[in-house]
N, C-alpha and C positions, 0 to 999 in steps of 0.2 A: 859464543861470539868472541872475536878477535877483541884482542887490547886496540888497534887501529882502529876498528869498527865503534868499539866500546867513545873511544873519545869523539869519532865524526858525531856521533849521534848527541854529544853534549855540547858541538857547533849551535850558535842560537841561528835563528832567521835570519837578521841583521848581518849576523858577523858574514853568513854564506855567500850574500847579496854583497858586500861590500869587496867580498873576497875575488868576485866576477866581473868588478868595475860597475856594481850599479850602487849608487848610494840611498840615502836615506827618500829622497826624493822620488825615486822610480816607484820605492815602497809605495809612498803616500800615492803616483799616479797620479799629478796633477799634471804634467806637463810632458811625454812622451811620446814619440809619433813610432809608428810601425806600417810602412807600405813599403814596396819595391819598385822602382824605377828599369822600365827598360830602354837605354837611350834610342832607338829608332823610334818605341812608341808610345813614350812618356810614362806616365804614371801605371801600376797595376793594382795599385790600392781600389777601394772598394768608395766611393763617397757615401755619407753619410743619409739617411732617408732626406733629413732637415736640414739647413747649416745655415750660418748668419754670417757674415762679412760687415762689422760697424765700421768705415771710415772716420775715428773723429777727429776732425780739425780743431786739435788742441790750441787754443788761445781766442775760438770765437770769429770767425770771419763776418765780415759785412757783408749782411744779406743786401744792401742797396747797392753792390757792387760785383755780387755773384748774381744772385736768383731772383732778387727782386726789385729790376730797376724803375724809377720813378724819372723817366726823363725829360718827364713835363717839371718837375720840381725847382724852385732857384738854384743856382751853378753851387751855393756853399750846400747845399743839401743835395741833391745829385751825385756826385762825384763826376768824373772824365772819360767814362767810359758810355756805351750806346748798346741797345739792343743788338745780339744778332738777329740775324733771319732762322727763322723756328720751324719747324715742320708742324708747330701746336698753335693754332693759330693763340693770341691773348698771353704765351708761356713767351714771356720777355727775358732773358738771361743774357751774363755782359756776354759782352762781342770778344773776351779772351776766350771763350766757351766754344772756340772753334767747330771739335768734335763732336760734343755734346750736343751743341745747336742742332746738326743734324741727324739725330737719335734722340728726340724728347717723344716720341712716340713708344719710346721701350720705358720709361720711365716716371715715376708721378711725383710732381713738387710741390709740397709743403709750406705753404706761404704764413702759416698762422701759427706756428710754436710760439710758447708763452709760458714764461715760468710764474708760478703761485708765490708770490710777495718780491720785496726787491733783492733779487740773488744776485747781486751784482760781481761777485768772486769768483776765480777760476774755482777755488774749492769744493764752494759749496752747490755752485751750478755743475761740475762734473758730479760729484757726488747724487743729486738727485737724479741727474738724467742717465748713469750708467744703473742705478737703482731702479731705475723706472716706477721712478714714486711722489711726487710733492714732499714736502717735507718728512724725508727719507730719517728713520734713524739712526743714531752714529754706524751700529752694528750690520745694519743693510748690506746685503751681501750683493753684489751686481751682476746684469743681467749673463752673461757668460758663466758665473759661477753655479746659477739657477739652472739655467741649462744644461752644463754638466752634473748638476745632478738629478733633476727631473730623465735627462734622455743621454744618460751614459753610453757610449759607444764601445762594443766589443770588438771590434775589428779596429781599434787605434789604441793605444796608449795614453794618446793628449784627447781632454776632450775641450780644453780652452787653452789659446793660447793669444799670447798680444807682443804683435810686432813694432816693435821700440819703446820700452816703456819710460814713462814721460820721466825726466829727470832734471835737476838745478834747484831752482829757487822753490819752495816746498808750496805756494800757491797754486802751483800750476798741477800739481799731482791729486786726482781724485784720492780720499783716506785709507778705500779699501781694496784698491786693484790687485793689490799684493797678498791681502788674508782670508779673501773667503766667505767676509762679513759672519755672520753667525751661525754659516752652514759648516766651518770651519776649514784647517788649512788645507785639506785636501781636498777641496774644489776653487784652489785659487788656479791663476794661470801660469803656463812657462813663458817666462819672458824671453825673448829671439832679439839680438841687437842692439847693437847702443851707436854713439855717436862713431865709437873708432869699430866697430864691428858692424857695418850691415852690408847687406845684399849687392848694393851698387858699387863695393870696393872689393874688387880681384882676392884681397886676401880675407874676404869673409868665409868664419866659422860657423857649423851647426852649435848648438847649445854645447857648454860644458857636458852637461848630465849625457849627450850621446856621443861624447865619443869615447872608445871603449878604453879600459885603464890597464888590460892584458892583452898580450897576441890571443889570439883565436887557438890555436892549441892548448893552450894553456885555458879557456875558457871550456874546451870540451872537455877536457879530464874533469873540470869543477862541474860541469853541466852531469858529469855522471855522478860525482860526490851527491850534487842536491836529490837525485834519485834517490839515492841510496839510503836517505835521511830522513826519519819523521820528522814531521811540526813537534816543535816542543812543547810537552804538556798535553800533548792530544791521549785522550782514553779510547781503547779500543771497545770499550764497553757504552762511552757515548753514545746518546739516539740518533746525534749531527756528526758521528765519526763518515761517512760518505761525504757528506758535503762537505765537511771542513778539510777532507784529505781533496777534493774534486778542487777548492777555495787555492789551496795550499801548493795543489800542481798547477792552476792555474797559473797562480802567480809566479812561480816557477819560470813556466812556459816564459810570459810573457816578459820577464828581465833579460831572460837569460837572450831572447830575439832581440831587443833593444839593444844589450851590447854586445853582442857576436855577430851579429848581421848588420850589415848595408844599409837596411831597411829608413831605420830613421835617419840618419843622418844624412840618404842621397833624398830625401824629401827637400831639404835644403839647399840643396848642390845646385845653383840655377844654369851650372854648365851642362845639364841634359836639355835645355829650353836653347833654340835657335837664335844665330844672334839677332837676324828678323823680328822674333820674337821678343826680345830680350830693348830693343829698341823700340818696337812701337809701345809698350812701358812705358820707355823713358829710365836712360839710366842715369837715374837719382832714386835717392832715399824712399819717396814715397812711390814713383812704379815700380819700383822692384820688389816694395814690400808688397805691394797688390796683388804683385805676380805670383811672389811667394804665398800667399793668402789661396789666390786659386788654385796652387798646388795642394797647400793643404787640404780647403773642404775637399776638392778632389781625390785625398788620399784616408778621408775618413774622419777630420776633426771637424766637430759640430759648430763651435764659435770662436772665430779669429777677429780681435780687435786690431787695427792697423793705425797707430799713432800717423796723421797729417804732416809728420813732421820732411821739409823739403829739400833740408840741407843748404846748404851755401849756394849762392847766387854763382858763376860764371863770374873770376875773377876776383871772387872775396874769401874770405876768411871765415871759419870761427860758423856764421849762421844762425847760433846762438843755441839753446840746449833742446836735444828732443821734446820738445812740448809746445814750444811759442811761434812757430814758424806764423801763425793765422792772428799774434797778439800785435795788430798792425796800428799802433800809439801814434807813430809818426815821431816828429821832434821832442814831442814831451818826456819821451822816453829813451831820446837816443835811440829809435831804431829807424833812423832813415824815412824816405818819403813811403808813406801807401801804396802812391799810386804809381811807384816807381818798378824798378826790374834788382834792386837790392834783396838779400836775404828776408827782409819784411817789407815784400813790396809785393802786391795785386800782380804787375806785371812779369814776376819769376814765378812766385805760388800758385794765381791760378790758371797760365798754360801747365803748370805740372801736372795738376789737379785734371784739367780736362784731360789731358793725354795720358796717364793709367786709367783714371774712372771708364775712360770710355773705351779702353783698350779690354777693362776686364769686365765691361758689363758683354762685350763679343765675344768673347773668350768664354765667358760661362754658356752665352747663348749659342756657339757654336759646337759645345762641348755639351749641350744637353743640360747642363748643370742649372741654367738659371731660374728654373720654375719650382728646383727644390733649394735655391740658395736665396735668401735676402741679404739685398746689401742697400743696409741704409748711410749717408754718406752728412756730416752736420757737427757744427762747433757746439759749445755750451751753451751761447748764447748769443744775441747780435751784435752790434754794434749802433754809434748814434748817431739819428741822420742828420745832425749838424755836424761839419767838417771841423776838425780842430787844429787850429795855426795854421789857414790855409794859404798865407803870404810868409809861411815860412818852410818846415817839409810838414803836410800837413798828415792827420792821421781820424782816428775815430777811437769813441772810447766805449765803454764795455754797456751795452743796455739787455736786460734781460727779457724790455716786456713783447717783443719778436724779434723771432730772426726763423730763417730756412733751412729746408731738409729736401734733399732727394732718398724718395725710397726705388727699389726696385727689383722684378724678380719674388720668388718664396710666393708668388699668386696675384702680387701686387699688378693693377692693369697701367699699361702705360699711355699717354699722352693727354694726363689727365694735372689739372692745378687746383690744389685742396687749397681754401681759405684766403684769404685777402687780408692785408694793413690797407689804412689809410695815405693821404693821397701823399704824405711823405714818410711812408714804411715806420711812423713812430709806435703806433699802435695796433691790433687785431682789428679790422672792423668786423669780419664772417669768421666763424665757425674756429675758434680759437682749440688748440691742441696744447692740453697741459702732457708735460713730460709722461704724467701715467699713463694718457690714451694714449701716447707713444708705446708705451711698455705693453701695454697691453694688443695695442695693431702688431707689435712683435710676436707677443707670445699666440696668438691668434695664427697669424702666418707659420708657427710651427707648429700646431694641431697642440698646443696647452690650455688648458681653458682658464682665465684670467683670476678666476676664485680659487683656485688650484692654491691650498695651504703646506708651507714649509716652517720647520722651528727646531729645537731642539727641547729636552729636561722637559717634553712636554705643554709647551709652549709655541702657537704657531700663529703664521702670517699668512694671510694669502698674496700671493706673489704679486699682485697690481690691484689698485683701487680705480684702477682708469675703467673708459671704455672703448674698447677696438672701435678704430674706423672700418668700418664696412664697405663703407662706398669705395675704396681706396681698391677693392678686390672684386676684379673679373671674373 
């Protein structure tokens, strides 16, 4: 054996990978994508069997002024907005719900979520509802994380990933989006975008982690070095020396594609998508992230969270930080009228909201995708049906004991209204849906079965204490 040889082979793994442009992170495999794009015919990635699309509309939106109006109610509890015309007869949704209104037939709404005691903080109500659990503990790993590890995908690199992740004022951010909860760091997600980096701005980037740190020459000469090189510490006399050498080229394979190939980074590129396409979106923050969402499960990743976040209103400033576009305070908190067309106003967020959601529930339906994709679409929690400072810009404040959810697609039937509040949205009167049954109609809709136990050191949970709605499925 050559002196040259002699040293490559005391290269560690780390040092190889980092040597190729892939860092520590590719290692772990938390957040990677691997498809090919061909622009006449879009994606050539593989979709996933299963895939989840969560919309959450970080900061809570008023269910009395999206999905569950009460217009018989006094004008301070009602709010300003009306019924549209529904194709579901009884399924009332406001009249900015344009799109929507005519497609509630693909879709089933949720009128009866209810948190277990008074969770009244963005914290602790994200934290339980991305858990899928009632009083979740601290360690709770959420539901994306679970699913990348219950149903790992060979054919992608990313198996979760969350488009804009919330940032600012540390309230507004669920604990564990970032670590994994107790399944550990390598089923947390890759995070895609922020306030100066997303989708709807000309000079948006794919991730740090994909884009490559060498020319492409320069990666094939390494690409033959990591041939060339055992695992360190591997015996050739081991019972697992096949597997661990198969483990070892694997991962090989699959770095060395992420940075020398296309693959992931033109998952990102929404300049393959028409501008046709690119406009019935909506180019803002939140259609583009949708878009980008169905490129994804498209391209093979299981579960993309897509922060609600909407961006600046037409004409303003600032918008406020990826997380609160839907924390619609009103005056109390300086952010302008509710029911106004401001960066925290009903009338900017929810035309945005309607025109991606219903752009990409046709989009999966057209695409075949949407009987194996669920996309549930819902804030923390609600809001309160008395109007606050309504003689001055008024707003609503944070109630946990209802508020509403669109699910739709993954088997769910559409034109259907699960649960009912009372005659002014304060309360559940039917069929009340705590966060678990939530988690659990989730894990249900991708063939998991809800007692399904996860843990570590020996120690395990089962993934939900709910019980799946049934009725909810065709």
């Amino acid at each position: 054996m050559s002196k040259s040889q002699q040293q490559a082979r005391l290269l560690s793994r780390r040092q190889l990978l980092q040597a190729g442009g892939v860092g520590a992170l590719a290692m772990a495999a938390p957040g990677m994508v691997a498809a090919s794009v061909d622009a006449t015919r879009g994606l050539r990635g593989q979709a996933a069997e299963r895939s989840v699309i969560f919309v959450l509309l970080c900061g809570g939106p008023s269910h009395l002024d999206t999905w569950d109006l009460k217009p018989e109610a006094p004008d301070n509890i009602r709010g300003p907005y009306r019924p549209a015309a529904s194709r579901v007869p009884g399924m009332r949704i406001s009249e900015l719900n344009t799109r929507l209104a005519t497609m509630t037939d693909q879709f089933t709404l949720i009128r009866s979520m209810t948190h277990v005691g008074n969770i009244s903080n963005h914290f602790d109500a994200m934290h339980h509802l991305l858990s899928g659990q009632a009083g979740a503990p601290p360690d709770s790993p959420y539901l994306g994380s679970i699913m990348a590890r219950l149903r790992p995908s060979e054919r992608t690199i990313a198996n979760y990933v969350w488009l804009i992740r919330c940032v600012g004022d540390p309230v507004f951010c669920a604990p564990n989006i970032g670590s994994g909860g107790h399944l550990g760091a390598q089923y947390q997600p890759l995070f895609v975008g922020n306030a100066n980096n997303h989708p709807a701005m000309p000079s948006f980037r794919a991730p740090e982690e994909l884009q490559p740190a060498v020319e492409p020459a320069r990666l094939q000469q390494r690409r033959r070095l990591l041939s060339s090189v055992e695992q360190p510490g591997r015996s050739r006399s081991s019972a697992n020396d096949d597997r661990t050498t198969r483990d070892w080229d694997n991962l090989q394979h699959r770095a060395m594609e992420m940075a020398n190939g296309p693959g992931g980074r033109e998952v990102f590129d929404l300049r393959h998508e028409t501008t046709a396409t690119r406009d019935r979106y909506g180019m803002h923050p939140l259609g583009q992230n949708l878009l980008l969402a169905r490129r994804l499960v498209e391209s093979g990743v299981n579960f993309v969270t897509v922060n609600g976040w909407t961006g600046s209103a037409p004409g303003q400033a600032g918008g406020g930080p990826p997380a609160s576009s839907w924390d619609m305070h009103g005056s109390e908190m300086g952010m302008g009228n509710a029911f106004g067309t401001g960066s925290y106003g009903m009338g900017w967020c929810l035309p945005c909201l309607d025109q991606g959601l219903s752009a990409l529930l046709t989009d999966l339906r057209d695409r075949g995708l949407l009987e194996r994709t669920l996309v549930v679409t819902m804030g923390e929690f609600g809001r309160t049906p008395r109007i606050n400072q309504p003689d001055r810009l008024p707003g609503r404040q944070h109630w946990p004991n209802c508020w509403s959810a669109i699910l739709a697609g993954g088997g769910i039937r559409g034109g259907a209204v699960y649960g009912e509040t009372d005659r002014i949205a304060a309360y559940v009167k039917d069929r009340p849906v705590r966060v678990q049954d939530l988690g659990a109609t989730i894990y249900h809709s991708l063939g998991i079965a809800p007692e399904t136990r996860l843990g570590r050191d020996g120690f395990t949970r089962p993934v939900s204490t709910g019980q799946p709605l049934l009725d909810l499925f065709g």
